[in-house]
Legacy VTK file of the C-alpha trace (Angstrom):
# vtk DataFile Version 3.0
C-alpha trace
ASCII
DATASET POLYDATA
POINTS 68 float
0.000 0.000 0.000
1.078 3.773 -0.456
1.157 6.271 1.224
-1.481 7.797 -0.845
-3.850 5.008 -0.655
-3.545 5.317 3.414
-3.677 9.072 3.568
-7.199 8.583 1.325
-8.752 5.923 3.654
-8.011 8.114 6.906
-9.408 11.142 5.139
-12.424 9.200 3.861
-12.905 7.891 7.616
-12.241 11.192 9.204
-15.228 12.485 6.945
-17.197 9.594 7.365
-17.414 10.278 11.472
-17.349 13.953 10.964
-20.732 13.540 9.530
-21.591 10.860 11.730
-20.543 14.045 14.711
-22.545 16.483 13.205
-25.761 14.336 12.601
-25.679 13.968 16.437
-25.282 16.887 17.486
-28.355 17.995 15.091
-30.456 15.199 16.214
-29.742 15.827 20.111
-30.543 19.890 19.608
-33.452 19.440 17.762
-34.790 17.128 20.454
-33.834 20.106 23.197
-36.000 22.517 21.083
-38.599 20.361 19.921
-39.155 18.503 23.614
-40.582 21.758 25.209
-43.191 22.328 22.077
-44.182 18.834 22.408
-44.673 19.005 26.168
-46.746 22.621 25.630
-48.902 20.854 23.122
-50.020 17.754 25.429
-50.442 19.904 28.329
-52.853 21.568 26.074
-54.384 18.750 25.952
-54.168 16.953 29.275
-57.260 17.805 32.193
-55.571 20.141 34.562
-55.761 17.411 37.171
-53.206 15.533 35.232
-50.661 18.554 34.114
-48.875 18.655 37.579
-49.819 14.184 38.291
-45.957 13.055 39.029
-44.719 11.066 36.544
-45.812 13.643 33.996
-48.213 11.796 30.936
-45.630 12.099 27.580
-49.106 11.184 25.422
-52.641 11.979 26.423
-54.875 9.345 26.726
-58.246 10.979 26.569
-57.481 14.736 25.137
-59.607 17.385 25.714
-60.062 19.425 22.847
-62.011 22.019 24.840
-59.224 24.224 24.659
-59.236 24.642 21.233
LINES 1 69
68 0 1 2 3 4 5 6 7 8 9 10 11 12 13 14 15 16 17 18 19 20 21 22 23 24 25 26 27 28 29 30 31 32 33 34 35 36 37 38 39 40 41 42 43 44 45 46 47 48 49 50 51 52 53 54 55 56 57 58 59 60 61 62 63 64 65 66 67
């Protein structure tokens, strides 16, 4: 092998986990700003008995579309 051919594969990998770096880092901040609008919309939805029940409901069961 040259050196070429090894200074290609370790760019080539390089790229491959820069990408691999920068799709996580999208995918983890778009969860941090999509998580809150989520949560706004099922509280929305929940009865106000169950907005402050501990654990919190992620999905509402029975939605109550009174508020809309």
């Amino acid at each position: 092998m040259s050196v070429d051919t090894v200074d290609a594969r370790a760019l080539h990998r390089r790229r491959v986990w820069g990408k691999v770096g920068r799709y996580t880092l999208l995918t983890v901040l778009s969860f941090i700003v999509l998580f809150p609008i989520y949560i706004t919309i099922v509280n929305s939805l929940l009865p106000p008995v169950d907005i402050t029940r501990q654990p919190p409901k992620l999905f509402p069961t029975h939605p109550q579309w009174g508020s809309y």
